[in-house]
MARKEMI-348125 format. One record per residue (C-alpha): residue in one letter; chain; x, y, z. Coordinates in nm, 2 decimals. Layout:
# MARKEMI-348125
   res   chain        u        v        w
     A       A        X        Y        Z
...
***
This chain:
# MARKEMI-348125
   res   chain        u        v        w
     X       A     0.00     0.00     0.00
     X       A     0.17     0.37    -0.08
     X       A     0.19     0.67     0.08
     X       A     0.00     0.83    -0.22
     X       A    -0.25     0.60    -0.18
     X       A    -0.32     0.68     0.18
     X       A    -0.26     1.01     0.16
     X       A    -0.58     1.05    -0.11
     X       A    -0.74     0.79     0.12
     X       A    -0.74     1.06     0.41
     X       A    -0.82     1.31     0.18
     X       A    -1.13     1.19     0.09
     X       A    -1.23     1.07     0.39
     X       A    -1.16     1.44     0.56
     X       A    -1.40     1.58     0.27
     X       A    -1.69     1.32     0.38
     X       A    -1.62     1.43     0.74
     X       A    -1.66     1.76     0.65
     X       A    -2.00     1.69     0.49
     X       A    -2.07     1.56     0.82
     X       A    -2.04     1.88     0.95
     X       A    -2.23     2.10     0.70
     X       A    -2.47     1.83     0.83
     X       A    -2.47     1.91     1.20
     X       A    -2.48     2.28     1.12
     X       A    -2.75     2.23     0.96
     X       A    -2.66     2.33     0.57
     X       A    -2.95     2.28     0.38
     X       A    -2.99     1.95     0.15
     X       A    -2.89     2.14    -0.21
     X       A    -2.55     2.30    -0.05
     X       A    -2.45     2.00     0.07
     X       A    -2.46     1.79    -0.26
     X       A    -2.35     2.10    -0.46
     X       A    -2.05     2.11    -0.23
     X       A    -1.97     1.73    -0.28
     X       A    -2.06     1.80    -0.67
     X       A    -1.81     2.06    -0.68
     X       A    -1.56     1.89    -0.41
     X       A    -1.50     1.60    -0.63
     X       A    -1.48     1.76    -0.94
     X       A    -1.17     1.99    -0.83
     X       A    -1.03     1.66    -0.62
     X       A    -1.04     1.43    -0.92
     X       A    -0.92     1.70    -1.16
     X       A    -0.62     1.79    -0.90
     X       A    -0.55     1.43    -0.86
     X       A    -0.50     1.37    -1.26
     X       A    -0.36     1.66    -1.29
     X       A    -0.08     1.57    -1.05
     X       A    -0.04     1.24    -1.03
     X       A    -0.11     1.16    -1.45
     X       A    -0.39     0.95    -1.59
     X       A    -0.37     0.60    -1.55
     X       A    -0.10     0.59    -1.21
     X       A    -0.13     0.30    -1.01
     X       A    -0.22     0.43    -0.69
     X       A    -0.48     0.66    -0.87
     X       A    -0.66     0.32    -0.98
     X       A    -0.63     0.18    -0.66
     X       A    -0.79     0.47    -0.46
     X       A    -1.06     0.43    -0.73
     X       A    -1.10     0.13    -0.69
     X       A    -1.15     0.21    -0.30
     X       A    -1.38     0.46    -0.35
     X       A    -1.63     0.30    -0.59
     X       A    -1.77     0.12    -0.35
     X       A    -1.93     0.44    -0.19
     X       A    -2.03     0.53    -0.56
     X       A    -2.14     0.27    -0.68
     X       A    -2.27     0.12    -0.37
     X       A    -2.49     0.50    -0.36
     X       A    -2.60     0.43    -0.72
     X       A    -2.69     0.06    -0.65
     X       A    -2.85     0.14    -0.39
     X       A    -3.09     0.37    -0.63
     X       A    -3.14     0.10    -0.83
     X       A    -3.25    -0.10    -0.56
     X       A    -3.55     0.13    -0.44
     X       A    -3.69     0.22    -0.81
     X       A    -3.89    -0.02    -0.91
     X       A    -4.08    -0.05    -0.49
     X       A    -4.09     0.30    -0.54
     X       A    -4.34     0.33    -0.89
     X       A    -4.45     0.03    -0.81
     X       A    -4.66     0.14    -0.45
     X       A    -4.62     0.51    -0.58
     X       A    -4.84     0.42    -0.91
     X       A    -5.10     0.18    -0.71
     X       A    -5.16     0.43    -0.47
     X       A    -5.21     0.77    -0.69
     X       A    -5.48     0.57    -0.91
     X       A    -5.65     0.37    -0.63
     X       A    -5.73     0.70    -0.44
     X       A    -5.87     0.89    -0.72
     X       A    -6.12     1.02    -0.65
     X       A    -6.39     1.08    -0.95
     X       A    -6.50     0.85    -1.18
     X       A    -6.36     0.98    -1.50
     X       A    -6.07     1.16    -1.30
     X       A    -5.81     0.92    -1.45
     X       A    -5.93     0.98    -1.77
     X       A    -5.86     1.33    -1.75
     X       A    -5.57     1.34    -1.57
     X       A    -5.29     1.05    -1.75
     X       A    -5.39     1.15    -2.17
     X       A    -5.28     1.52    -2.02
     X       A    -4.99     1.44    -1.83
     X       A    -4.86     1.19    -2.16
     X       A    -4.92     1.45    -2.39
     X       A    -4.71     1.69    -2.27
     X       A    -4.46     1.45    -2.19
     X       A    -4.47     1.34    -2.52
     X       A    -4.51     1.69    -2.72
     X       A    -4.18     1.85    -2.50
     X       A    -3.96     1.55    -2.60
     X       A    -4.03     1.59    -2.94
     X       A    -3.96     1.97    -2.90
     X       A    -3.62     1.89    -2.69
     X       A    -3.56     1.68    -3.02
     X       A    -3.55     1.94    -3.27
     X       A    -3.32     2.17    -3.02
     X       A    -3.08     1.87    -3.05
     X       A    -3.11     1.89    -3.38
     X       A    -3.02     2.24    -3.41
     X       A    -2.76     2.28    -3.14
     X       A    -2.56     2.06    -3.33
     X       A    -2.59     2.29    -3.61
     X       A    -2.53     2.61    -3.47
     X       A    -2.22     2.51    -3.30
     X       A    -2.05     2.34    -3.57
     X       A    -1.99     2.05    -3.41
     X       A    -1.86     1.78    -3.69
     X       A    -1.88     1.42    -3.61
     X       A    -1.58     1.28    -3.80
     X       A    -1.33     1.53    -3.61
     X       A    -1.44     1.41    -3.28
     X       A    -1.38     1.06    -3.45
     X       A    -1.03     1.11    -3.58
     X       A    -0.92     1.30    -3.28
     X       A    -1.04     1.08    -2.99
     X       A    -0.94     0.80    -3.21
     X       A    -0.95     0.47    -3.04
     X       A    -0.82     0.31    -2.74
     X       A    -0.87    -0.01    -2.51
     X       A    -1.13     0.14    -2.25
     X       A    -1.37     0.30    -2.64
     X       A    -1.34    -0.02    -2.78
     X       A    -1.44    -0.23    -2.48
     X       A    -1.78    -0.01    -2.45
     X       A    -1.84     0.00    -2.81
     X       A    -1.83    -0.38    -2.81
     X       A    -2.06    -0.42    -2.53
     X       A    -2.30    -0.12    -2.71
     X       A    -2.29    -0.32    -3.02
     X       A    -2.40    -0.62    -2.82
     X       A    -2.72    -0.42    -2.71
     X       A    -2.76    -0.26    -3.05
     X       A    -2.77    -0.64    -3.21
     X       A    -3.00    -0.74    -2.97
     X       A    -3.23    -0.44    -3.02
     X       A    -3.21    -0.50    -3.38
     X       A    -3.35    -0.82    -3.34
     X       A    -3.71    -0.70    -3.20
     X       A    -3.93    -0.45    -3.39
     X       A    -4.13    -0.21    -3.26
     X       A    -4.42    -0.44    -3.22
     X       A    -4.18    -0.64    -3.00
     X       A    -4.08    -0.32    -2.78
     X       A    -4.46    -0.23    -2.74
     X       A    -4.55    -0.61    -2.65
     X       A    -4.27    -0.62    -2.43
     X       A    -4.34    -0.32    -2.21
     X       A    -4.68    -0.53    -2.09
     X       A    -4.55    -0.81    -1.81
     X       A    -4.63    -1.15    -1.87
     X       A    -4.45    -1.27    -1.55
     X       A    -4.51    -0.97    -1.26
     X       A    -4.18    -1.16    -1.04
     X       A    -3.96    -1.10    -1.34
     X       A    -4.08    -0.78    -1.40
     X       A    -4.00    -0.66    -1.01
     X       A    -3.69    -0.76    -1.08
     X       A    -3.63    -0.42    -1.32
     X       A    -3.41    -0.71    -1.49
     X       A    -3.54    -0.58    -1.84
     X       A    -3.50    -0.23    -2.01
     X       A    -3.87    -0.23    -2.03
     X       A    -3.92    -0.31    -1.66
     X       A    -3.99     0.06    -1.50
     X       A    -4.30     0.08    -1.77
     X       A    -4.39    -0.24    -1.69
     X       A    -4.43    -0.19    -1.35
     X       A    -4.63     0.15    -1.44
     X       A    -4.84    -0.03    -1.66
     X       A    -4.90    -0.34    -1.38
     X       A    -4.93    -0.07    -1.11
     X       A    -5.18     0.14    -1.31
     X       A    -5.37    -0.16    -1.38
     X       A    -5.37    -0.29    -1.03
     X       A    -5.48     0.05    -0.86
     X       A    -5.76     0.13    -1.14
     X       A    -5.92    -0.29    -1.03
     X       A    -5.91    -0.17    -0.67
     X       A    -6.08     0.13    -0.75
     X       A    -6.35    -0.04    -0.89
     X       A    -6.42    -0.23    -0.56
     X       A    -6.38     0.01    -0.39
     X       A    -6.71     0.18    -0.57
     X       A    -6.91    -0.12    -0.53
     X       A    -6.75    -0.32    -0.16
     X       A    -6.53    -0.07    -0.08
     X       A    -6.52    -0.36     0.29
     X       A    -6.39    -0.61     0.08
     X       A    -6.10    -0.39    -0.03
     X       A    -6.01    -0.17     0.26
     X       A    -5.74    -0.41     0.43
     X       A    -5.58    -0.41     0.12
     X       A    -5.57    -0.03     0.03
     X       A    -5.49    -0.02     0.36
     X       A    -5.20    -0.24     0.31
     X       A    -5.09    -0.06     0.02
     X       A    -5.09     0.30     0.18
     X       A    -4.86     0.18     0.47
     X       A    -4.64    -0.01     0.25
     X       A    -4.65     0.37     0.05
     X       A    -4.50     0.49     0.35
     X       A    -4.23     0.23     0.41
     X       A    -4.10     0.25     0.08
     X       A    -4.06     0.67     0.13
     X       A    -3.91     0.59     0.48
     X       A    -3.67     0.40     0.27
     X       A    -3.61     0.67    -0.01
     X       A    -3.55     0.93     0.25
     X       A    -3.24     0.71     0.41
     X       A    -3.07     0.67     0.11
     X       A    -3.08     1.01     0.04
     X       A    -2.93     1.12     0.33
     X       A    -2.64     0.90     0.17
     X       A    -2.61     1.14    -0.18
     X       A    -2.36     1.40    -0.10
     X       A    -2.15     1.12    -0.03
     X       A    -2.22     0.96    -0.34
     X       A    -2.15     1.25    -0.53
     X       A    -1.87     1.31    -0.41
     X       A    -1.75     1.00    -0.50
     X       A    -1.92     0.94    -0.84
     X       A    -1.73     1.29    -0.94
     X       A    -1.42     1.22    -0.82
     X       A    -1.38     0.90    -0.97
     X       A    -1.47     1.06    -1.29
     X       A    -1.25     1.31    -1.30
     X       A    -0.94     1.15    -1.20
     X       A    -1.04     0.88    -1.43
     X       A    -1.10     1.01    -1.80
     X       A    -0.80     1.17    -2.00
     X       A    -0.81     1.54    -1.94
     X       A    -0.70     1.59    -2.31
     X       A    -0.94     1.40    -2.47
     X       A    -1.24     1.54    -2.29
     X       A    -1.09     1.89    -2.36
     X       A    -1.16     1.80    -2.72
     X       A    -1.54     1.72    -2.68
     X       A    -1.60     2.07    -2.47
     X       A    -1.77     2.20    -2.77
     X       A    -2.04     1.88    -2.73
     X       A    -2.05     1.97    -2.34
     X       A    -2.16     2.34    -2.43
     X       A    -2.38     2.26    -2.70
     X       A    -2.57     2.00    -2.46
     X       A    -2.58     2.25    -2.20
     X       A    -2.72     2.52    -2.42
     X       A    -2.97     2.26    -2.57
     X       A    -3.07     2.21    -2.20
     X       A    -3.08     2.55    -2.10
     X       A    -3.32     2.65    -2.47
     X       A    -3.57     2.36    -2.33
     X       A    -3.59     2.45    -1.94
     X       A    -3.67     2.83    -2.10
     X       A    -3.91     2.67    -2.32
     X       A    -4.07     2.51    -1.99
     X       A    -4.08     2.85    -1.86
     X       A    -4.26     2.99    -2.11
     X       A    -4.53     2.73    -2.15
     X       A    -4.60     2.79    -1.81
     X       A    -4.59     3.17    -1.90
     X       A    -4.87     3.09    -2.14
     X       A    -5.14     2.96    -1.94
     X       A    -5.10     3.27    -1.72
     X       A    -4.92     3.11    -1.44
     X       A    -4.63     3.30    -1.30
     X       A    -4.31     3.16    -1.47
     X       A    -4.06     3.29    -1.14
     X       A    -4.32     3.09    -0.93
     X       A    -4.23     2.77    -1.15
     X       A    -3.86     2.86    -1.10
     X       A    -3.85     2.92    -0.76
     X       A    -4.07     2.61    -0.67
     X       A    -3.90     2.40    -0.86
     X       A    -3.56     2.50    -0.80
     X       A    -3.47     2.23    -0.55
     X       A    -3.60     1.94    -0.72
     X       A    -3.39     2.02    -0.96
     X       A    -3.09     2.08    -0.76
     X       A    -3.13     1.74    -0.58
     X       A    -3.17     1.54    -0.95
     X       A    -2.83     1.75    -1.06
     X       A    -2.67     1.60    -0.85
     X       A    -2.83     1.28    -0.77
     X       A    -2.89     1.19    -1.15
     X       A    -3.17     1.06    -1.07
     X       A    -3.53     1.13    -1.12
     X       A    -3.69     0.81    -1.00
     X       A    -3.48     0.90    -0.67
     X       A    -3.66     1.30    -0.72
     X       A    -3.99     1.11    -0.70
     X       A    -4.12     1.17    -0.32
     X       A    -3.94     1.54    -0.33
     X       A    -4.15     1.64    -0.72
     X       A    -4.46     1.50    -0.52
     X       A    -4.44     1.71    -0.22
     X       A    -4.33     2.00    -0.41
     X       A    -4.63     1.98    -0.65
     X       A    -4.89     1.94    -0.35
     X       A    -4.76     2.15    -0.09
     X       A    -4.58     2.44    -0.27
     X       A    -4.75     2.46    -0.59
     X       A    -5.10     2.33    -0.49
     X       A    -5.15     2.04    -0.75
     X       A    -5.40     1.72    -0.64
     X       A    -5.22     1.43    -0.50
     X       A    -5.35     1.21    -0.83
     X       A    -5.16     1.48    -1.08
     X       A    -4.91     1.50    -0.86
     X       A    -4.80     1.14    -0.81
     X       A    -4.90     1.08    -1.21
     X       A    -4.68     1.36    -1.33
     X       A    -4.40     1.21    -1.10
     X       A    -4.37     0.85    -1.21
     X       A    -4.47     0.90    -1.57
     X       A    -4.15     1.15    -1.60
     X       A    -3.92     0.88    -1.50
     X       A    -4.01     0.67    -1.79
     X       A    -4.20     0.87    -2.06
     X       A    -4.11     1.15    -2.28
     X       A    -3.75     1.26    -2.10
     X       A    -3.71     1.58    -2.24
     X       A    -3.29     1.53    -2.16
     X       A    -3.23     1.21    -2.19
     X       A    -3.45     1.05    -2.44
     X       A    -3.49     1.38    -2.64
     X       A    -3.20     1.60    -2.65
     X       A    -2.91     1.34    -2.64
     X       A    -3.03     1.09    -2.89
     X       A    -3.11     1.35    -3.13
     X       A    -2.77     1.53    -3.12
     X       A    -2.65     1.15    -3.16
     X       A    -2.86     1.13    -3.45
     X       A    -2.73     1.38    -3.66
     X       A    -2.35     1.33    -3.58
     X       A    -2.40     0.97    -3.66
     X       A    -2.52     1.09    -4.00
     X       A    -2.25     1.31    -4.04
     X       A    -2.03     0.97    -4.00
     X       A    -2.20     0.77    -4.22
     X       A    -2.25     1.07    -4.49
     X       A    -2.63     0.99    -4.47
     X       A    -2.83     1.34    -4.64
     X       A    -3.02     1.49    -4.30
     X       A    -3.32     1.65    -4.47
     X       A    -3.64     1.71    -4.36
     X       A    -3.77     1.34    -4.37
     X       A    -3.50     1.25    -4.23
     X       A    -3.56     1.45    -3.91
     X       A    -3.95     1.40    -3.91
     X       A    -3.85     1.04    -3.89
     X       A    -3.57     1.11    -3.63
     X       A    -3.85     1.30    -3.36
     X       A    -4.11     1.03    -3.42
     X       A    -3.87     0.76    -3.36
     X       A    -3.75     0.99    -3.06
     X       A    -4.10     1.00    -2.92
     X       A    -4.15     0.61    -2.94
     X       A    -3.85     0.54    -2.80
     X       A    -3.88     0.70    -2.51
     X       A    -4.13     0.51    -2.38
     X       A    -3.97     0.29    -2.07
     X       A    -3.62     0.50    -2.05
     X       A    -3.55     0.44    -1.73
     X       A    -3.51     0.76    -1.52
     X       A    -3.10     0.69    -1.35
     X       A    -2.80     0.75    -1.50
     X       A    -2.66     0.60    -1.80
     X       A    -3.07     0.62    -1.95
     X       A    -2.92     0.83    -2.21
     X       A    -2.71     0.60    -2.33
     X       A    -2.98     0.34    -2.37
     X       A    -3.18     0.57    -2.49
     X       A    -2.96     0.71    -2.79
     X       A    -2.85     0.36    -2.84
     X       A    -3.22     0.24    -2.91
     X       A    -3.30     0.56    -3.16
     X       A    -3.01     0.50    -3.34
     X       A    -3.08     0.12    -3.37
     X       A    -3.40     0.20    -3.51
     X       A    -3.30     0.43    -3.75
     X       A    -2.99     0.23    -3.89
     X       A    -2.69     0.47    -3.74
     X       A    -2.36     0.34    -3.63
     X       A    -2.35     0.38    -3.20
     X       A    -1.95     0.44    -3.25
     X       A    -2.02     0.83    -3.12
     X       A    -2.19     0.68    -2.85
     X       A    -1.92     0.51    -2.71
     X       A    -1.70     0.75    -2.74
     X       A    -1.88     1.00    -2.56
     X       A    -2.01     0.79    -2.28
     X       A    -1.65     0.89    -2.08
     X       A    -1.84     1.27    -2.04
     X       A    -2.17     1.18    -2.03
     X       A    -2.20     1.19    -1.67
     X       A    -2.14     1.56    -1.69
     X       A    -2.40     1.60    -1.88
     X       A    -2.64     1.34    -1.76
     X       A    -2.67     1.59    -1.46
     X       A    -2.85     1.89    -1.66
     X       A    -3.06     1.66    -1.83
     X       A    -3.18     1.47    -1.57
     X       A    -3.27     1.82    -1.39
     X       A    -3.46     1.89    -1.68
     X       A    -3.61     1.56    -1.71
     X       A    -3.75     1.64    -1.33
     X       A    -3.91     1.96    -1.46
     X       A    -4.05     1.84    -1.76
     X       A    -4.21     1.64    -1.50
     X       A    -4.32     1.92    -1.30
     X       A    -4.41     2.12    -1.61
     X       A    -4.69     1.80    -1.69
     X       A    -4.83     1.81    -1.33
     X       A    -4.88     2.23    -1.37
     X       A    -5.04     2.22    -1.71
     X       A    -5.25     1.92    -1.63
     X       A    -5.39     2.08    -1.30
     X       A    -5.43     2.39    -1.49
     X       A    -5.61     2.23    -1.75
     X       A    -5.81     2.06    -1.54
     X       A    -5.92     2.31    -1.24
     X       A    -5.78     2.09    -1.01
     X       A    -5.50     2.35    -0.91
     X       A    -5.49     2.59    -0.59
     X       A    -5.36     2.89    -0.76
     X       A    -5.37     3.08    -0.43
     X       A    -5.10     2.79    -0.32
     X       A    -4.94     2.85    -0.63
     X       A    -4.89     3.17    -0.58
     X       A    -4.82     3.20    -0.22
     X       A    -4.44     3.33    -0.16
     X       A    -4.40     3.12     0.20
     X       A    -4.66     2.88     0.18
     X       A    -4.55     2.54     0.31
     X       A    -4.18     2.59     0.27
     X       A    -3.93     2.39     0.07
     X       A    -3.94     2.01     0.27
     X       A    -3.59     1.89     0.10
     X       A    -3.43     1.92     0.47
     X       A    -3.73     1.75     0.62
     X       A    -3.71     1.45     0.33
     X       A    -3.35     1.41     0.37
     X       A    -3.21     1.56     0.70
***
């Protein structure tokens, strides 16, 4: 063991006891995984830039500290599919209304649906308008051991996708077996289990109209197990400035320096794209004569916490409470909006990134990118995205199964997985308020919305400490 590697062993350990103590002085939720964000970017760019890329004790230490990484993102993993399974039971089994479901999931889908294809076309055009060719971030990444490793194991997904049709993806996302499907073992899983819990709530809401006795011990059942499964959320939470910390570091000290220096102009296109569609949230919400800084401030948090996290199925209990206490949405819209974000219509993941894929696979290929060409690109876009899963490294599933049904080469995909986890933060912040933005418009829509709440500057405060103190 060297004295390098315990000397970045303390180091890191210091910077978790000192997130300990932002902690006890009682730093709110968002500074603390913004610190930890920021922490392990400068410590893994320090440590590469001192000690080289690729050093022995460097792999070691990351070695050591994947555990707490990985472990946090495992961990994540774990919860998702209890989570929209009890979260998607409950929100339809205590609608109230008989043709409140009705009006409430078309709504929600829609716009789900309609901003993706919208995040699309900015894709599209950020490509455009920053120049950014294809075949020179080809020839200058080049290839190396670590690219070709991932572009094997994408071409071993891309094969297999090839294989099933889109009849096959649309059969596939309803469960024939409901243990398998628990196990989130497929790509389709999350919309299984949306689809099964959908199902499952709407049957015990029609008992509940006619014996609502014979169904009470189980509704009953299902609300407390509602609350376990949030209990459980909240502790592993508490865990994500420590996993962010470590997720960043790891990824800095990690990935050549040099080579991601050449894919900055991809980085600031991305971001740009991102920033174009959270405006065009704003605005939407502008146009139904809402207050757009309301929408910004509210959500502001949520979207801090899924920056960081990048995670959206983990933003799941915080979008609800923020939607029903601090924006004064119903429950049902609430908890719809919530879960059907996570896995339908991500306006980051499964519309910006596998759009801007799109195109520079084109530009590899020399396939003519013409009108049809991108007609074809947002419908497949808009299919596709049904059953993304909402936790990091969606995107690249997601880009992988557009460009598999439009007959692109993945090879840009694998090279730029080694930055996608910077970006994968914006878009998954943006996936959490195209979220939001479905639950607003659909309350809206639907006169189900307390606008007075809405409104309110210090109604029922931000509850980010109180879901993850």
């Amino acid at each position: 063991m060297s004295i390098t590697f315990i000397a970045l062993s303390i180091m890191f350990f210091g910077f978790y006891a000192v997130l300990s103590k932002f902690k006890k002085q009682k730093k709110t939720f968002n500074f603390r995984v913004l610190s930890a964000l920021v922490g392990g970017l400068l410590f893994g760019g320090v440590i590469q830039i001192t000690l080289g890329f690729g050093n022995e004790a460097v792999n070691g230490f990351a070695e050591l500290i994947s555990v707490f990484g990985k472990g946090y993102i495992k961990l994540l993993q774990m919860i998702v599919i209890p989570l929209v399974f009890v979260a998607m039971i409950s929100s339809i089994m205590n609608v109230e209304g008989g043709g409140a479901l009705s009006r409430i999931a078309p709504k929600v889908i829609g716009v789900l649906i309609v901003t993706c294809g919208i995040s699309a076309l900015i894709g599209v055009a950020a490509i455009y308008i920053f120049g950014i060719d294809a075949n020179a971030l080809v020839s200058t990444v080049g290839s190396s051991a670590a690219m070709d490793a991932r572009g094997a194991n994408l071409a071993s997904t891309q094969e297999s996708m090839a294989n099933n049709g889109l009849a096959s993806l649309a059969l596939s996302i309803i469960p024939s077996n409901i243990f398998d499907m628990l196990t989130g073992s497929e790509r389709t899983s999350t919309l299984s289990t949306v689809l099964f819990g959908m199902f499952l709530g709407y049957c015990i809401l029609q008992v509940r109209t006619r014996r609502p006795e014979k169904v009470q011990s189980f509704v009953d059942f299902i609300n407390a197990a509602k609350e376990v499964v949030l209990s459980m959320v909240r502790e592993i939470l508490k865990l994500t400035p420590y996993g962010v910390f470590a997720l960043m570091t790891t990824f800095m000290m990690t990935n050549d320096l040099f080579a991601l220096a050449e894919m900055g102009r991809f980085l600031v296109a991305s971001y740009a794209a991102i920033f174009v569609m959270y405006a065009i949230h704003i605005g939407m919400v502008a146009f139904t004569g809402l207050s757009p800084m309301q929408f910004v401030k509210k959500t502001w948090p949520v979207l801090v916490f899924g920056f960081g996290s990048r995670s959206s199925m983990a933003a799941i209990p915080l979008n609800v409470e923020t939607q029903t206490q601090r924006m004064g949405i119903d429950e049902e819209t609430a908890n719809m909006s919530a879960t059907f974000g996570t896995s339908i219509g991500q306006n980051g993941c499964a519309g910006i990134y596998p759009a801007m894929l799109a195109i520079m696979s084109a530009q590899v290929m020399g396939i003519p990118v013409d009108f049809a060409f991108i007609a074809q690109l947002v419908a497949v876009i808009a299919i596709a995205s049904f059953g993304i899963a909402g936790v990091g490294g969606g995107a690249t599933f997601a880009a992988v199964a557009v460009l598999t049904i439009m007959g692109l080469d993945i090879t840009v995909v694998a090279i730029l997985v080694s930055i996608e986890a910077l970006i994968d933060m914006a878009r998954t912040a943006l996936n959490i308020s195209g979220s939001m933005l479905s639950g607003v418009l659909t309350a809206k829509k639907n006169g189900t919305m307390d606008e007075e709440a809405y409104n309110a500057e210090h109604a029922n405060p931000s509850s980010d400490s109180e879901v993850v103190a």
